[in-house]
mmCIF file of the N, C-alpha and C atoms, coordinates in Angstrom:
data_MODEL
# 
_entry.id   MODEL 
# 
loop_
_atom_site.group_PDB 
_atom_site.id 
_atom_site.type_symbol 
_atom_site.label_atom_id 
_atom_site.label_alt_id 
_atom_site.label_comp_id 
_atom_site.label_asym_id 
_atom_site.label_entity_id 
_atom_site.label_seq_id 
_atom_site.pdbx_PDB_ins_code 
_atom_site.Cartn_x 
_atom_site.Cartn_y 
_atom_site.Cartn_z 
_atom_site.occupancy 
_atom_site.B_iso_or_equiv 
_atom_site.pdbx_formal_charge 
_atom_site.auth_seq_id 
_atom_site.auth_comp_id 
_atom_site.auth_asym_id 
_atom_site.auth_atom_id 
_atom_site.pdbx_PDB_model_num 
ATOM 1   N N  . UNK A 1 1  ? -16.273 1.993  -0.526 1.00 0.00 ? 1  UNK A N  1 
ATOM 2   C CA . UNK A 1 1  ? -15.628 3.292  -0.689 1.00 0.00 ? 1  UNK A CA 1 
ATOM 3   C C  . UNK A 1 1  ? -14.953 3.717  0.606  1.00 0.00 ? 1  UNK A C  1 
ATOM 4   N N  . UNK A 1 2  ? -15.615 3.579  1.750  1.00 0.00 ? 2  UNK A N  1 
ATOM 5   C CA . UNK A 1 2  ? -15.453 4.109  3.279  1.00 0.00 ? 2  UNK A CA 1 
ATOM 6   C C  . UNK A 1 2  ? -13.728 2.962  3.194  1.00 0.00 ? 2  UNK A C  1 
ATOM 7   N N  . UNK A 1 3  ? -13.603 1.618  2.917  1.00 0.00 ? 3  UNK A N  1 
ATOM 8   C CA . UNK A 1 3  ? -12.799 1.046  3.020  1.00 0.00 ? 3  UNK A CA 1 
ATOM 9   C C  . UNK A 1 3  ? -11.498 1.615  2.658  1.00 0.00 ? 3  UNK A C  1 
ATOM 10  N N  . UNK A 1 4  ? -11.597 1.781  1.682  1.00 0.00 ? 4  UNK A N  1 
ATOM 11  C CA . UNK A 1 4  ? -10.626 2.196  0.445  1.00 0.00 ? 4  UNK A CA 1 
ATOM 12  C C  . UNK A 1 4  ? -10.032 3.726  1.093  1.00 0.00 ? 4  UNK A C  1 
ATOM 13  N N  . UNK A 1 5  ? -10.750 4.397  1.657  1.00 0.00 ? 5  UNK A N  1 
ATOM 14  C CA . UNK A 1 5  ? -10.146 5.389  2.153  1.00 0.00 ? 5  UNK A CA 1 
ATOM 15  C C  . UNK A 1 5  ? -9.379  5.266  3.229  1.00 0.00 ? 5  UNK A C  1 
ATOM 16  N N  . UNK A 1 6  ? -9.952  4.596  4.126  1.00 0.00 ? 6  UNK A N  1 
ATOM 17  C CA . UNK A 1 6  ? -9.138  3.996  5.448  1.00 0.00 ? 6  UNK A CA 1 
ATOM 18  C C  . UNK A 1 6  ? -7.868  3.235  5.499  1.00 0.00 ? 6  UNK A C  1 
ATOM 19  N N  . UNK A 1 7  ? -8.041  2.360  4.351  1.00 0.00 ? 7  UNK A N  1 
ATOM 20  C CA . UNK A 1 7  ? -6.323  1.880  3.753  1.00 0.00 ? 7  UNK A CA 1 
ATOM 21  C C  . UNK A 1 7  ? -6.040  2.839  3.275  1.00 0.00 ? 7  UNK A C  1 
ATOM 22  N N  . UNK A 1 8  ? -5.977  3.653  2.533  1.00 0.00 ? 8  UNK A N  1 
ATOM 23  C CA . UNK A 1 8  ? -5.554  4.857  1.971  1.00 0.00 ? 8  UNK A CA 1 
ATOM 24  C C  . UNK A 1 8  ? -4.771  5.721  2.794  1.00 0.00 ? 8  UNK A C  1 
ATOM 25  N N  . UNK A 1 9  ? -5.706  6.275  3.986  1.00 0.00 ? 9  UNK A N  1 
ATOM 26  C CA . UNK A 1 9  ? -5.515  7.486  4.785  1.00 0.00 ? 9  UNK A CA 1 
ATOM 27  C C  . UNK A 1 9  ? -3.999  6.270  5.867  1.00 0.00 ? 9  UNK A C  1 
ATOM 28  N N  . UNK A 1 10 ? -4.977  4.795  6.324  1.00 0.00 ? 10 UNK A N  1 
ATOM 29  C CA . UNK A 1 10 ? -3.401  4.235  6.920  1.00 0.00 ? 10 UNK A CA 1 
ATOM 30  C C  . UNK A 1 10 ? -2.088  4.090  6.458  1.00 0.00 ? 10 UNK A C  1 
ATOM 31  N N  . UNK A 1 11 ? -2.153  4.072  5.193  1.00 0.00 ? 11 UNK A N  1 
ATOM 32  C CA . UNK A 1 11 ? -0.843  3.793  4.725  1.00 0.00 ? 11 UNK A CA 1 
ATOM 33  C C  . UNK A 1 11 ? -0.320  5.549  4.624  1.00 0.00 ? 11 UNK A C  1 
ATOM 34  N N  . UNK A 1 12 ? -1.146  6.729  4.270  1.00 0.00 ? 12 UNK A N  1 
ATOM 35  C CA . UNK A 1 12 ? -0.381  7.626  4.561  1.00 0.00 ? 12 UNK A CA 1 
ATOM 36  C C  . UNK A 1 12 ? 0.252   8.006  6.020  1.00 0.00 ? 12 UNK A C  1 
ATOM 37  N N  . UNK A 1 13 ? 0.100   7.716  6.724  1.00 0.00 ? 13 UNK A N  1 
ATOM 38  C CA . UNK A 1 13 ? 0.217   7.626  8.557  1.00 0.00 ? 13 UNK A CA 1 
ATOM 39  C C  . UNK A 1 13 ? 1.101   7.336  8.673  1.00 0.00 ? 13 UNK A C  1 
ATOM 40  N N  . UNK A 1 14 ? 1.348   5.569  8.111  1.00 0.00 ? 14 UNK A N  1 
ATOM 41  C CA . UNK A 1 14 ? 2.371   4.826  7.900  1.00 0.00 ? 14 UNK A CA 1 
ATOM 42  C C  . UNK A 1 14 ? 3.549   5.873  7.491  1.00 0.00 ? 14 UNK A C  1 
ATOM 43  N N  . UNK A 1 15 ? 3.139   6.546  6.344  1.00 0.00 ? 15 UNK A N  1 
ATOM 44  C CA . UNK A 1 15 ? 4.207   7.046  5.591  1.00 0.00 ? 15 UNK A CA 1 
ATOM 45  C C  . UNK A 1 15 ? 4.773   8.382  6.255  1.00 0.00 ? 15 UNK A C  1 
ATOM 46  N N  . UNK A 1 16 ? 3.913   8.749  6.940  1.00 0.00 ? 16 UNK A N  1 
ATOM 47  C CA . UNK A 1 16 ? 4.149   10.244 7.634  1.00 0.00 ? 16 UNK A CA 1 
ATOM 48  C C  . UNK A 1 16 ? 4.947   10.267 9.093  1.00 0.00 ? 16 UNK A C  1 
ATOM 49  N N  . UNK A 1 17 ? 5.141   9.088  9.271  1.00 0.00 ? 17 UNK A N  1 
ATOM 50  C CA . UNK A 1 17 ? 5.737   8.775  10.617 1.00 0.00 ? 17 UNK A CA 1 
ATOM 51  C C  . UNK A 1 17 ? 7.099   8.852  10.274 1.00 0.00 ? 17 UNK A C  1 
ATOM 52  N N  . UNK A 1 18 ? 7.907   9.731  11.344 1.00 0.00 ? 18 UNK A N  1 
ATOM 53  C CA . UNK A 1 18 ? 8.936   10.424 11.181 1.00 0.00 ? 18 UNK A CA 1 
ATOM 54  C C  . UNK A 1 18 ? 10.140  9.334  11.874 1.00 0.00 ? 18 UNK A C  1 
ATOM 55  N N  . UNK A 1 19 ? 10.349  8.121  11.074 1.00 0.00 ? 19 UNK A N  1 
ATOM 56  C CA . UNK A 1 19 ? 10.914  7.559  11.297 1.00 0.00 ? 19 UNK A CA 1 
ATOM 57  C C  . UNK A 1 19 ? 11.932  6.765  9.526  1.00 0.00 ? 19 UNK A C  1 
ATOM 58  N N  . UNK A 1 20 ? 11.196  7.082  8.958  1.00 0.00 ? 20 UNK A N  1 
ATOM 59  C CA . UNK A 1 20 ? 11.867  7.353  7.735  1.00 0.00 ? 20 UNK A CA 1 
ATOM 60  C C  . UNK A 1 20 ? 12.717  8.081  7.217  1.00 0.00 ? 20 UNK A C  1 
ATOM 61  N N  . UNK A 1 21 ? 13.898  8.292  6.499  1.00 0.00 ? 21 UNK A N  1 
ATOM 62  C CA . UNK A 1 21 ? 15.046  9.407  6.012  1.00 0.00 ? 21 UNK A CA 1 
ATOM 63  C C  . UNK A 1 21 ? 14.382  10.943 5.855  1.00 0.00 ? 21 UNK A C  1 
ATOM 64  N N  . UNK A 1 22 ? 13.381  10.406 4.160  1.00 0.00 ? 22 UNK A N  1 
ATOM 65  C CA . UNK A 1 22 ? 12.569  11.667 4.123  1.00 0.00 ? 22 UNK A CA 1 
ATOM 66  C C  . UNK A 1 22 ? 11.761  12.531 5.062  1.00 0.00 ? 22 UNK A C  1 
ATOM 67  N N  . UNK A 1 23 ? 11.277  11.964 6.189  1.00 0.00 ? 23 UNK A N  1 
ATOM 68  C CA . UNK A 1 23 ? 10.176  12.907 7.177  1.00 0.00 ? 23 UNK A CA 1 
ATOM 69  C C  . UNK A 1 23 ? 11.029  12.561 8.570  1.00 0.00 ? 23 UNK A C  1 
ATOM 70  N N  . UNK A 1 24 ? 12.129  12.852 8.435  1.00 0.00 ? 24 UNK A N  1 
ATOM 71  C CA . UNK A 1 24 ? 13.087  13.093 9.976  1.00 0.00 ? 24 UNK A CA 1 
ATOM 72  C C  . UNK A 1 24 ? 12.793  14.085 10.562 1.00 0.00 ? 24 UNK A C  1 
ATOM 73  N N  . UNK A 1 25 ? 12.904  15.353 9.749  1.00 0.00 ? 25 UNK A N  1 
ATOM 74  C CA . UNK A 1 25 ? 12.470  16.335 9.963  1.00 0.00 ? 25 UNK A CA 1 
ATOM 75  C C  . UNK A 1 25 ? 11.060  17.494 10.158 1.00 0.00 ? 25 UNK A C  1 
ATOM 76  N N  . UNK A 1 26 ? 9.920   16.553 9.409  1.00 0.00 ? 26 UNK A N  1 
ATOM 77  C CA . UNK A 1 26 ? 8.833   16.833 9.392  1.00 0.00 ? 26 UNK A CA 1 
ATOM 78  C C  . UNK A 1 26 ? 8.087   17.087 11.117 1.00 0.00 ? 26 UNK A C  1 
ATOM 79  N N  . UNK A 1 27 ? 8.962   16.104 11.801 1.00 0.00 ? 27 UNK A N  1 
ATOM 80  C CA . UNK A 1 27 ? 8.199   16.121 13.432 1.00 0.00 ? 27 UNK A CA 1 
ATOM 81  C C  . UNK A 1 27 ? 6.889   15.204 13.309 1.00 0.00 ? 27 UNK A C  1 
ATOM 82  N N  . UNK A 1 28 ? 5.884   15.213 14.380 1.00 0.00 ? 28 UNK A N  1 
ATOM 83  C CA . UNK A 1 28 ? 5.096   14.244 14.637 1.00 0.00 ? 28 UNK A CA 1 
ATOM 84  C C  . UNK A 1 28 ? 3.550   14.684 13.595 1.00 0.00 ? 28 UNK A C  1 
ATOM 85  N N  . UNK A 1 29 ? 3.993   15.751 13.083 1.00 0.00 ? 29 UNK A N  1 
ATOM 86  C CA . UNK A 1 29 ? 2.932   16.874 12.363 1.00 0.00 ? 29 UNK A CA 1 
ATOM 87  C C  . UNK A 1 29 ? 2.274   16.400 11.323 1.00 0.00 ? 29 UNK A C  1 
ATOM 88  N N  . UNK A 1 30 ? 2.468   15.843 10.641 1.00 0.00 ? 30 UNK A N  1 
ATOM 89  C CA . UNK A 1 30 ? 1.770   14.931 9.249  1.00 0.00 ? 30 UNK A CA 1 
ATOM 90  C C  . UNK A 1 30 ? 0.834   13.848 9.733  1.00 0.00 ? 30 UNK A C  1 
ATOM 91  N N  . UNK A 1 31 ? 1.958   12.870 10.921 1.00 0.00 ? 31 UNK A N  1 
ATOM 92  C CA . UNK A 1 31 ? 1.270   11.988 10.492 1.00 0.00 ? 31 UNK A CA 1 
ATOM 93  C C  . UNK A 1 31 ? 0.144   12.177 11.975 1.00 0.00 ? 31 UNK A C  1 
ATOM 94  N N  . UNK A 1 32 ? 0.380   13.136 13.004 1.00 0.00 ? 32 UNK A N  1 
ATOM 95  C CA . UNK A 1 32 ? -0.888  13.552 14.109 1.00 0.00 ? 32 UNK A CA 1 
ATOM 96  C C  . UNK A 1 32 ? -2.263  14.021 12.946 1.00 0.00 ? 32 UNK A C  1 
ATOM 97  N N  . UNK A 1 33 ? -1.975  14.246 12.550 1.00 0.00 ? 33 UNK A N  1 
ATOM 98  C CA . UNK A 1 33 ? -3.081  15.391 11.584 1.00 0.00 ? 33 UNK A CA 1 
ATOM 99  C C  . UNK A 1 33 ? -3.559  14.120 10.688 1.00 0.00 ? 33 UNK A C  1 
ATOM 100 N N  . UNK A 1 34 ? -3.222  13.628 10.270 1.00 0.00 ? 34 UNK A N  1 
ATOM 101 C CA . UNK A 1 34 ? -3.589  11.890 9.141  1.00 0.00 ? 34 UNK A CA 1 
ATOM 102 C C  . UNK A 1 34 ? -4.616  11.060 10.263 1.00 0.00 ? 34 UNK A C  1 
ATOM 103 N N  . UNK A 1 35 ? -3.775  11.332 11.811 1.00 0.00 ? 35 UNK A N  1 
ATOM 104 C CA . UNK A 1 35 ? -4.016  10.209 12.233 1.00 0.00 ? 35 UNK A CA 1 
ATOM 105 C C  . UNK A 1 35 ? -5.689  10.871 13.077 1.00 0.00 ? 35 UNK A C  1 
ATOM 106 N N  . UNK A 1 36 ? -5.852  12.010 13.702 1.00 0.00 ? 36 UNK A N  1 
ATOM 107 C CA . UNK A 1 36 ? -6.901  13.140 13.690 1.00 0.00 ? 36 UNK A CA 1 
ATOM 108 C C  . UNK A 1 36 ? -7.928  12.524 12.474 1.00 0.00 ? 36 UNK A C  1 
ATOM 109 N N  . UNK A 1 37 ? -7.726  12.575 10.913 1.00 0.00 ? 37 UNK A N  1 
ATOM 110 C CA . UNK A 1 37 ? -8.140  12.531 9.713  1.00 0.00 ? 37 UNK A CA 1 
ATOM 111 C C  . UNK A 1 37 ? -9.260  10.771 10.270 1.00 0.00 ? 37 UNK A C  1 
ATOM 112 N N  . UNK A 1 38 ? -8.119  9.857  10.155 1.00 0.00 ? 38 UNK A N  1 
ATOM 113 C CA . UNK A 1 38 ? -8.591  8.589  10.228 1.00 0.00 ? 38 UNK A CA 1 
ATOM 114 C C  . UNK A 1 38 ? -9.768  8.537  11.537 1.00 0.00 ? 38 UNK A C  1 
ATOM 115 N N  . UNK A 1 39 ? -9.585  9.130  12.499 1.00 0.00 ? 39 UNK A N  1 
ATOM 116 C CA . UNK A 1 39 ? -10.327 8.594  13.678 1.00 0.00 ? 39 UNK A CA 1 
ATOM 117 C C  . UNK A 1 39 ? -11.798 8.838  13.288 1.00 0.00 ? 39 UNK A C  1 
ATOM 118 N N  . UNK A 1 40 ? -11.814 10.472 12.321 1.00 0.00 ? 40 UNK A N  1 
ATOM 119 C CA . UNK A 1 40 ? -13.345 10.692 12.523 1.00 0.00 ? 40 UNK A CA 1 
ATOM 120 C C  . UNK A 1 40 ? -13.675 9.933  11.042 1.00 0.00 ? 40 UNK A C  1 
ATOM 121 N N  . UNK A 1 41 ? -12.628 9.364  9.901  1.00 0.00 ? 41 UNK A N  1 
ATOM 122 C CA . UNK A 1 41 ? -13.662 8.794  9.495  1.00 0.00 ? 41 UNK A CA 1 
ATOM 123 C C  . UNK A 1 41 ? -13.727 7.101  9.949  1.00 0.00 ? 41 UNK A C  1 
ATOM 124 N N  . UNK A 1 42 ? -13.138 6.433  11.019 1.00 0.00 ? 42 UNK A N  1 
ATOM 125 C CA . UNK A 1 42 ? -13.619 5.526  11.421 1.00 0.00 ? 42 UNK A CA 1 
ATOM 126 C C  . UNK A 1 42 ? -14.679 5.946  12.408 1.00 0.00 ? 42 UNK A C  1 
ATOM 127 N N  . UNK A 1 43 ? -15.085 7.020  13.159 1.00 0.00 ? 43 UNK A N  1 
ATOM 128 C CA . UNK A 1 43 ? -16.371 6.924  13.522 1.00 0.00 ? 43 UNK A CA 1 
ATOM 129 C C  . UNK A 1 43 ? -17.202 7.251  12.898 1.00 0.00 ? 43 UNK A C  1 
ATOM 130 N N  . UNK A 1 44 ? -17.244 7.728  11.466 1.00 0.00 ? 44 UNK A N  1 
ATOM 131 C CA . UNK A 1 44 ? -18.211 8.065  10.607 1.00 0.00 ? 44 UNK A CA 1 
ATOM 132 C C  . UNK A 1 44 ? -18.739 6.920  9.874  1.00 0.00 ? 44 UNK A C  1 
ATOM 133 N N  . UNK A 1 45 ? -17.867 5.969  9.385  1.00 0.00 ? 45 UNK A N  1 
ATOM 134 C CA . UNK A 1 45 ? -17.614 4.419  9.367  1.00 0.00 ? 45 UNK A CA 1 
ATOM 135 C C  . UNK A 1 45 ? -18.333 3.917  10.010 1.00 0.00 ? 45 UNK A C  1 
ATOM 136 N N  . UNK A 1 46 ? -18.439 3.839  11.154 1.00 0.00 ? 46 UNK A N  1 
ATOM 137 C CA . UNK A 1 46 ? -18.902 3.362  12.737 1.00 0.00 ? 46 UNK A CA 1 
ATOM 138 C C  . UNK A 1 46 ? -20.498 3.542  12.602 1.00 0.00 ? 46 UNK A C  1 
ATOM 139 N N  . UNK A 1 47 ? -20.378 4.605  12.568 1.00 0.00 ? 47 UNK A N  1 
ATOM 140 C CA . UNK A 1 47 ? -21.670 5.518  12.713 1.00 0.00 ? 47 UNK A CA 1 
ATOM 141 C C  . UNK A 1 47 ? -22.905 5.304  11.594 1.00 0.00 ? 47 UNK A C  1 
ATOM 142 N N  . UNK A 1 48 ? -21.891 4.874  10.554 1.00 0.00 ? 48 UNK A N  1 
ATOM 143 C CA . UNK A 1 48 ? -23.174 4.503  9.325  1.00 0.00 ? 48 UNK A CA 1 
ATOM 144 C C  . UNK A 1 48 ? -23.004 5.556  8.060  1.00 0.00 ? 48 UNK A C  1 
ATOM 145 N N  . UNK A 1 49 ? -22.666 6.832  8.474  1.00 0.00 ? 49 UNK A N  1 
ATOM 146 C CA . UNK A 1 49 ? -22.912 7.850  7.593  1.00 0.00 ? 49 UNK A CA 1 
ATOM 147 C C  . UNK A 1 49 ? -21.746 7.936  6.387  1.00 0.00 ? 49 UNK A C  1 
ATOM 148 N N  . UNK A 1 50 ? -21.232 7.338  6.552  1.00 0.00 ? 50 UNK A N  1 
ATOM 149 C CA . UNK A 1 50 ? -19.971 6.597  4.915  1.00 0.00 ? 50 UNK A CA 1 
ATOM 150 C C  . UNK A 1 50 ? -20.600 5.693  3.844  1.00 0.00 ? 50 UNK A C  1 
# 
C-alpha cells in the first residue's frame, strides 16, 4: 500500500513541475507541496509506521 502511494504521489511531482504547457504558470507551488507530501511519507515508510 505504502508503495503504491509513493509512485502515485511521484508521478504527481512529476506532473506538477512547471515545466509543462499546462503548469507554466502554476510556479514551483504544487509540485514543493507534493514534494513536502512524499518526504514524510518516505520517512513514515522508513520508519515502519505505513
Amino acid at each position: 500500500m505504502g508503495t503504491i502511494l509513493i509512485v502515485i504521489l511521484i508521478l504527481l511531482v512529476i506532473g506538477g513541475l512547471p515545466v509543462f504547457p499546462h503548469s507554466r504558470s502554476w510556479g514551483y507551488g504544487p509540485s514543493g507541496i507534493l514534494g513536502v507530501v512524499l518526504v514524510v511519507l518516505l520517512i513514515l515508510l522508513l520508519l515502519g509506521k505505513i
